[in-house]
VEXLUMFI-337098 format. One record per atom (N, C-alpha, C): x, y, z; residue in three letters; residue number from 1; atom name. Coordinates in Angstrom, 3 decimals. Atoms other than C-alpha are relative to their C-alpha. Example, Ala and Ser with C-alpha at 12.3 -4.5 7.8 and 13.67 -1.06 7.14 Angstrom:
! VEXLUMFI-337098
        xx        yy        zz  res    n  atom
     0.890    -1.190     0.000  ALA    1     N
    12.300    -4.500     7.800  ALA    1    CA
     0.900     1.200     0.000  ALA    1     C
    -0.820    -1.190    -0.060  SER    2     N
    13.670    -1.060     7.140  SER    2    CA
    -0.770     1.090     0.730  SER    2     C
! end
This chain:
! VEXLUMFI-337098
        xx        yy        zz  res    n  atom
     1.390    -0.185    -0.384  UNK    1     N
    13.441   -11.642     9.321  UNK    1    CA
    -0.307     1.467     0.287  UNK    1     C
     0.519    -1.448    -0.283  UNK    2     N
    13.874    -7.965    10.426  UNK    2    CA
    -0.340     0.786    -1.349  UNK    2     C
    -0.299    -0.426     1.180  UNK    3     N
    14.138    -6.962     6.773  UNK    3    CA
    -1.054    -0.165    -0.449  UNK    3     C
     1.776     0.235     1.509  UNK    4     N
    10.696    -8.611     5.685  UNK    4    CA
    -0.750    -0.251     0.783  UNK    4     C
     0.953     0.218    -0.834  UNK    5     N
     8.737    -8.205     8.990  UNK    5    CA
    -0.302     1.580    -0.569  UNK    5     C
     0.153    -1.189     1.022  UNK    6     N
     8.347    -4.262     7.349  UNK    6    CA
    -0.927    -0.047    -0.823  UNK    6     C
     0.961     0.432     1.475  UNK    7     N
     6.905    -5.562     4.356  UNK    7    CA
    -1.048    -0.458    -0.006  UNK    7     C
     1.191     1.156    -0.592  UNK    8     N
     4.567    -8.198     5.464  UNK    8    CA
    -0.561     1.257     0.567  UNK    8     C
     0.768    -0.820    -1.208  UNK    9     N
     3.095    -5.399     8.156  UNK    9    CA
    -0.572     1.282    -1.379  UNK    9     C
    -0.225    -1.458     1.227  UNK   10     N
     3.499    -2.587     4.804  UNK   10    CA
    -1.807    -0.439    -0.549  UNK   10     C
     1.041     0.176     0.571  UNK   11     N
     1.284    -4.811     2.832  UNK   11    CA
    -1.736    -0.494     0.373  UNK   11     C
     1.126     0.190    -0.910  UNK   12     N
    -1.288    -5.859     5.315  UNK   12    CA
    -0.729     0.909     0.346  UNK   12     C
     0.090    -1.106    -0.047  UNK   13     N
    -1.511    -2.119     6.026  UNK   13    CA
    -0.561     0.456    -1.033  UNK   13     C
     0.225    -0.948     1.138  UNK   14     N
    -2.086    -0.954     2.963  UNK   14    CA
    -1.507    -0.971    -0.725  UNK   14     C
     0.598     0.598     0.415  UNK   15     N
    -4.688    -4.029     2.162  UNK   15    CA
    -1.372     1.094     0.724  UNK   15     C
     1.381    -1.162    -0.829  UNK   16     N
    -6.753    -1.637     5.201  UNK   16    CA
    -0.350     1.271    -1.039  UNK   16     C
     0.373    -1.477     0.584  UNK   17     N
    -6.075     1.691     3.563  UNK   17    CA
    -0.795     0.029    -1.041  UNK   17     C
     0.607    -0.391     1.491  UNK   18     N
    -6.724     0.853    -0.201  UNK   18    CA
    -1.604    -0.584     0.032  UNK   18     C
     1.357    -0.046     0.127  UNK   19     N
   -10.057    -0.348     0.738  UNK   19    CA
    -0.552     1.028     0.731  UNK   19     C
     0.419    -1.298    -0.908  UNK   20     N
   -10.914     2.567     3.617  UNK   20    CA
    -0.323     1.153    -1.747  UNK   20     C
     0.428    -1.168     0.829  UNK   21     N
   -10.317     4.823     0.545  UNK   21    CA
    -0.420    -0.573    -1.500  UNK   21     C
     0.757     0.177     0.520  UNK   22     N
   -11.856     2.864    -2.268  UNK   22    CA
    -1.023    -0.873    -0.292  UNK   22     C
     1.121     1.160    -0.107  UNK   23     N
   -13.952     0.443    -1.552  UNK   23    CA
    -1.390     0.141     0.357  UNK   23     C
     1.311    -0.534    -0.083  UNK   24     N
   -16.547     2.391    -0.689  UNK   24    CA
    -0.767     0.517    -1.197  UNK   24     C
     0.254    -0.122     1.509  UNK   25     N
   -16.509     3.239    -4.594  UNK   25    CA
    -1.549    -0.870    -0.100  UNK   25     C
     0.883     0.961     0.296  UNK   26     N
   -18.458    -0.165    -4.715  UNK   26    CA
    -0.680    -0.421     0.914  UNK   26     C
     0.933     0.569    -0.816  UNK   27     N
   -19.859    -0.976    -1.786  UNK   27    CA
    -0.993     0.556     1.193  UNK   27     C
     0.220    -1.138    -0.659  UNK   28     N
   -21.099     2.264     0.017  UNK   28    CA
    -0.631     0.564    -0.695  UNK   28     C
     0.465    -0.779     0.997  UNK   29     N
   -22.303     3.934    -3.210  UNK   29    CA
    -1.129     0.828     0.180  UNK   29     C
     1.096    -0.810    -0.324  UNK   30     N
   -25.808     4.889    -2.205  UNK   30    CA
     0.076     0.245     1.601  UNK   30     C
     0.003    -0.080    -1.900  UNK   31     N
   -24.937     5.471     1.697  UNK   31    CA
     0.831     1.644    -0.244  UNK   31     C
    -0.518    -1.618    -0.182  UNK   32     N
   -24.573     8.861     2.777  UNK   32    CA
     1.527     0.349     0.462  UNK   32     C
    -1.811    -0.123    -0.278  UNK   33     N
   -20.813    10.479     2.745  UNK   33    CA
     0.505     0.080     0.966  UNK   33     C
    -0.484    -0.028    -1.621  UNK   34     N
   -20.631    11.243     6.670  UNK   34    CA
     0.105    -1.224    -0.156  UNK   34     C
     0.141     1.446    -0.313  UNK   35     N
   -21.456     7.557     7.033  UNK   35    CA
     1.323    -1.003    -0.325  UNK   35     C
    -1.514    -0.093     0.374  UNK   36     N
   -18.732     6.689     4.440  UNK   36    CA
     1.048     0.359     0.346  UNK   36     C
    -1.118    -0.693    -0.624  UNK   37     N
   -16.154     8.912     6.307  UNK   37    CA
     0.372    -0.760     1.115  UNK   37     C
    -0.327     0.828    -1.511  UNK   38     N
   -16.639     7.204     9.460  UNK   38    CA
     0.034    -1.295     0.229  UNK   38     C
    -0.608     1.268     0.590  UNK   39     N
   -16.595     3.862     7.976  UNK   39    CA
     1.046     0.062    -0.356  UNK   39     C
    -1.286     0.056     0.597  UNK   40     N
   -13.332     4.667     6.178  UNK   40    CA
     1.097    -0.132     1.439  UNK   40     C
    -0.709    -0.254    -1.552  UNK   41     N
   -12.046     6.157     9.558  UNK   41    CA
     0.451    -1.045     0.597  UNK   41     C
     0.103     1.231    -1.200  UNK   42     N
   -12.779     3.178    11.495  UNK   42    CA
     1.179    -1.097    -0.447  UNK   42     C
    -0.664     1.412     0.893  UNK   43     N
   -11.175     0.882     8.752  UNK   43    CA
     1.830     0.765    -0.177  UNK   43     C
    -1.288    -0.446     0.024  UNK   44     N
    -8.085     3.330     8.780  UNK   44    CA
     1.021    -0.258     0.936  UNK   44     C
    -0.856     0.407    -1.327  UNK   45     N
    -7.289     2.557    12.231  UNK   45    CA
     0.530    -1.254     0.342  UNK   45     C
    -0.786     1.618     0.279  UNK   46     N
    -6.124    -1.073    11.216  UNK   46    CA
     1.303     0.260    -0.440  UNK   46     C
    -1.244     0.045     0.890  UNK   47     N
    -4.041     0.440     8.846  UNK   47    CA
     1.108     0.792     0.408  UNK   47     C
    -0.964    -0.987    -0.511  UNK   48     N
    -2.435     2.642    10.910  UNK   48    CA
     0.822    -1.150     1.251  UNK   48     C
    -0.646     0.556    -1.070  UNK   49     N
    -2.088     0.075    13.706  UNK   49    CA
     1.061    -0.956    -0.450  UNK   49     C
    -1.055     0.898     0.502  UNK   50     N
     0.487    -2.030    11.288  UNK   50    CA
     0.868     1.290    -0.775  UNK   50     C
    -1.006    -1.473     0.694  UNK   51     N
     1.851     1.142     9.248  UNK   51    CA
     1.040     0.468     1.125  UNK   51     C
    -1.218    -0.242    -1.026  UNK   52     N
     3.431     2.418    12.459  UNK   52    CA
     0.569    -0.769    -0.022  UNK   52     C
    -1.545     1.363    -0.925  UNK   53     N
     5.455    -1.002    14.112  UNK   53    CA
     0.583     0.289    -1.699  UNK   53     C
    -0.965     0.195     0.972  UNK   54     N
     5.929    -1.369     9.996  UNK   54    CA
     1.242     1.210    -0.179  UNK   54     C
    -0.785    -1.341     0.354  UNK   55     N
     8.249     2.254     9.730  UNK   55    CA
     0.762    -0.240     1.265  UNK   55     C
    -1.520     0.179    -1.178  UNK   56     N
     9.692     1.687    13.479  UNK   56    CA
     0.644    -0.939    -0.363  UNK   56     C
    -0.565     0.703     0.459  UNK   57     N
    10.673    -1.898    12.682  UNK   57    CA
     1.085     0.490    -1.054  UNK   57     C
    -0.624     0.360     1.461  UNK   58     N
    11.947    -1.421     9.060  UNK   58    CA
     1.160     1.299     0.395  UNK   58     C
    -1.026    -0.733    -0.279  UNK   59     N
    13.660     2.201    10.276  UNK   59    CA
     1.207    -0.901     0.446  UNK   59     C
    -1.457     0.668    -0.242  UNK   60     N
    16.302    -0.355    11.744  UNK   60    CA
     1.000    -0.564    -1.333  UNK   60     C
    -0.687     0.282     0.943  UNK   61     N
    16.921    -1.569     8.830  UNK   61    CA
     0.589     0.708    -1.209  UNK   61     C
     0.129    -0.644     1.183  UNK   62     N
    16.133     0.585     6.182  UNK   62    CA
     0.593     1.704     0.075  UNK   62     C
     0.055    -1.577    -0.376  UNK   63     N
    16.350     4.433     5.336  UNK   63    CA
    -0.875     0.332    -0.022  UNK   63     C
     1.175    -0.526     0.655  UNK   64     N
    13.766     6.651     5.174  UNK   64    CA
    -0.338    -0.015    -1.507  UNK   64     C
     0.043    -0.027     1.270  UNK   65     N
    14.038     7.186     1.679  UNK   65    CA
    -0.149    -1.399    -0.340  UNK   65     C
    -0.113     1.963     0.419  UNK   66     N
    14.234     3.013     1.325  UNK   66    CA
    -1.027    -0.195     0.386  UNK   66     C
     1.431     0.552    -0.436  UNK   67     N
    10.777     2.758     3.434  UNK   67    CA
    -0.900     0.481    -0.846  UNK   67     C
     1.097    -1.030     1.424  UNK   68     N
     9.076     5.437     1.301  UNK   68    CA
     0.345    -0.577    -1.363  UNK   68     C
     0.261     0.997     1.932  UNK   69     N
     9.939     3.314    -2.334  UNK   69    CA
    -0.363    -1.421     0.797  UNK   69     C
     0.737     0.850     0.085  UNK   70     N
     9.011     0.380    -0.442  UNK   70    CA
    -1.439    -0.168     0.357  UNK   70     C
     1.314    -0.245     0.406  UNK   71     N
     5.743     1.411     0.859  UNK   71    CA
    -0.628     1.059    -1.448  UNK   71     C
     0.515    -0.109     1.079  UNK   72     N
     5.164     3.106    -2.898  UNK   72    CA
    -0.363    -1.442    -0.775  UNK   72     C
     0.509     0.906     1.033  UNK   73     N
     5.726     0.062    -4.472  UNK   73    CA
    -0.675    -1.706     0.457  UNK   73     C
     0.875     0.487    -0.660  UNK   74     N
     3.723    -2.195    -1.870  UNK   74    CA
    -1.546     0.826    -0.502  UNK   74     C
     1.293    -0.664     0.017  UNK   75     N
     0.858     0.387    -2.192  UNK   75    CA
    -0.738    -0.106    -2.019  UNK   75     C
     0.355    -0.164     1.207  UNK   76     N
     1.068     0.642    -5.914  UNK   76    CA
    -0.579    -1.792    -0.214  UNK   76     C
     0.464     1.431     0.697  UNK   77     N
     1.005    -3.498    -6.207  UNK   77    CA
    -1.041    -0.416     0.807  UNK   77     C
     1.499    -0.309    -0.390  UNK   78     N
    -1.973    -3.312    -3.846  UNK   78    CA
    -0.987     0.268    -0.755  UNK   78     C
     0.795    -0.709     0.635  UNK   79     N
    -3.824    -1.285    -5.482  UNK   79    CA
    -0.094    -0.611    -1.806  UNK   79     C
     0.146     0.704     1.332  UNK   80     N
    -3.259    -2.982    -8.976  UNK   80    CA
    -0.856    -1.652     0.265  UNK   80     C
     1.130     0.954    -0.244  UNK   81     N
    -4.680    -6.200    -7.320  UNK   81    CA
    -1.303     0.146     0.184  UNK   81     C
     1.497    -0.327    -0.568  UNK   82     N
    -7.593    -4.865    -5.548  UNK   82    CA
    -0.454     0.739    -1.277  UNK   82     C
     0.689    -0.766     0.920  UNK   83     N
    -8.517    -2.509    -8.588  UNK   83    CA
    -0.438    -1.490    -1.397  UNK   83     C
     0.451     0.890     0.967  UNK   84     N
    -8.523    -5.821   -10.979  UNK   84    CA
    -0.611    -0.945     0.593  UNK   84     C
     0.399     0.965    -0.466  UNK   85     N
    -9.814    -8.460    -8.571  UNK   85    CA
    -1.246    -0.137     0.736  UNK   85     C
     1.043    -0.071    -0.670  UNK   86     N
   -12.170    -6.682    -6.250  UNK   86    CA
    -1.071     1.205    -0.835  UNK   86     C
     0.888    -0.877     0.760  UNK   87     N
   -13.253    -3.593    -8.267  UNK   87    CA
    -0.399    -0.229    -1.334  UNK   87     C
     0.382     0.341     1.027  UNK   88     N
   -13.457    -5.469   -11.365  UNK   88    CA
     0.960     0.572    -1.265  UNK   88     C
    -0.545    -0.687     0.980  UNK   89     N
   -11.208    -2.839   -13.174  UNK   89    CA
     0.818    -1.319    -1.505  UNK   89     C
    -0.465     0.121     0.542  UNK   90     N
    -9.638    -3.674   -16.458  UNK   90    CA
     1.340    -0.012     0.326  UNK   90     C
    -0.837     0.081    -0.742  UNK   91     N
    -6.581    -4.756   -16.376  UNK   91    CA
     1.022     1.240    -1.726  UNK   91     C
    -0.211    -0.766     0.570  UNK   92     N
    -4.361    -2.019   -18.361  UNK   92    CA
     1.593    -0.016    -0.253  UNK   92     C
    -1.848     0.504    -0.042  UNK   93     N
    -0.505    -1.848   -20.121  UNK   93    CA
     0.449     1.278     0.880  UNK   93     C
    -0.601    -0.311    -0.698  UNK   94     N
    -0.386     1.089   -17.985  UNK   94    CA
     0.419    -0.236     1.518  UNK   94     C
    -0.233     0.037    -1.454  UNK   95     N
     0.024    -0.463   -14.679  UNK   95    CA
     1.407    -0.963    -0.404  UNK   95     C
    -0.979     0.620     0.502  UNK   96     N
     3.139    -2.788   -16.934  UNK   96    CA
     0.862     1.797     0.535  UNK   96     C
    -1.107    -1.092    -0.553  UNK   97     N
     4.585     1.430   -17.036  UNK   97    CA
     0.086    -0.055     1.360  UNK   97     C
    -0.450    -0.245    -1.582  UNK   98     N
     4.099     2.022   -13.772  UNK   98    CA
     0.862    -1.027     1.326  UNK   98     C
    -0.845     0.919    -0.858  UNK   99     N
     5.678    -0.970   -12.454  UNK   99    CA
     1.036    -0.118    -0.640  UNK   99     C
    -1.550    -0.238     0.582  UNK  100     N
     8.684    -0.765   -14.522  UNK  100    CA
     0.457     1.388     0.428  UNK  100     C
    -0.354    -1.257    -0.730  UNK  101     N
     9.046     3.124   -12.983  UNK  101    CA
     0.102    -0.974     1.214  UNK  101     C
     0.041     0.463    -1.553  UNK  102     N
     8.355     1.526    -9.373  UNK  102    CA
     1.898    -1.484    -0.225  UNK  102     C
    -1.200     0.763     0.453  UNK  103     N
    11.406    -1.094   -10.938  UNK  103    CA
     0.974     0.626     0.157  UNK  103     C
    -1.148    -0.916     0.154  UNK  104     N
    13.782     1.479   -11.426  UNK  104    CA
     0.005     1.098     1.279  UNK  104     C
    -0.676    -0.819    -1.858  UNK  105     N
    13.197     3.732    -7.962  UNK  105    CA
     0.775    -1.102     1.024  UNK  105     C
    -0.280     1.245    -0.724  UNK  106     N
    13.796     0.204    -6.292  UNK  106    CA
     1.452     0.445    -0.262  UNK  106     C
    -1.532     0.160     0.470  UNK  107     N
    16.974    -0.012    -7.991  UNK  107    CA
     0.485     0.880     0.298  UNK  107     C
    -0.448    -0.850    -0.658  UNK  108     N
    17.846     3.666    -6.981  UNK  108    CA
     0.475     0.314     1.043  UNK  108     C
     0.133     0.152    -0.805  UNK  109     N
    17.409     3.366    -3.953  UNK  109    CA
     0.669    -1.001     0.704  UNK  109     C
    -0.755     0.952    -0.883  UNK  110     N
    18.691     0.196    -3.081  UNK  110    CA
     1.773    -0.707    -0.645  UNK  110     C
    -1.425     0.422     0.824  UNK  111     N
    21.908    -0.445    -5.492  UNK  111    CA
     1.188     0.017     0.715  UNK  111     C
    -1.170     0.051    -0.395  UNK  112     N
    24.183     0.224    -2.928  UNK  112    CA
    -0.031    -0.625     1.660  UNK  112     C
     0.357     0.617    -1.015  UNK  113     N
    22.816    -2.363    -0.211  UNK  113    CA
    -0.162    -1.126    -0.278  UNK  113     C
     0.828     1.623    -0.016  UNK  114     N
    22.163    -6.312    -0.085  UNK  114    CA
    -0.932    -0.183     0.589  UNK  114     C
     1.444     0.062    -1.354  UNK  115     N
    18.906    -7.060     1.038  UNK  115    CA
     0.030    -1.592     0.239  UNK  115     C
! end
């Protein structure tokens, strides 16, 4: 459980951020940019309040270098949902590359650990 209370908190975190910083793309559009800023702000401070415990927690387990490829490739598979589900985006074979890169830091990173 200590191993994937990290993760869970990573991606919950990052569900705050990737809308703070684009979700205002679509739903802010004609609202003035202070306004936007301090909306984002507000919505950042969720994501911060699970981002921290997630990095103390997972530090027990993990390395630094092991938290940083797993919040990349939390943030990246975030952001590939929300960009096809909520922003409508196309869905593209480059997010297939980029998750086969995010495949292979994993594996770098963790090849010489059992999770």
């Amino acid at each position: 459980m200590q191993k994937l209370l990290p993760i869970v908190l990573l991606i919950f975190s990052n569900l705050f951020m990737t809308y703070a910083w684009y979700g205002h793309l679509k739903d802010f559009k004609t609202r003035a940019l202070f306004f936007v800023i301090l909306v984002s702000w507000g919505i950042a401070f969720f994501e911060y309040c699970l981002q921290v415990p997630a990095n103390r927690i997972g530090y027990q387990s993990y390395s630094l270098a092991q938290l940083k490829v797993i919040q990349e490739i939390v943030t990246m598979g975030v952001f590939a949902l929300f960009s096809i589900s909520y922003m409508k985006e196309p869905i593209r074979l480059d997010f297939l590359w980029a998750g086969l890169c995010l495949i292979a830091a994993a594996y770098f990173m963790f090849r010489d650990i059992s999770l």
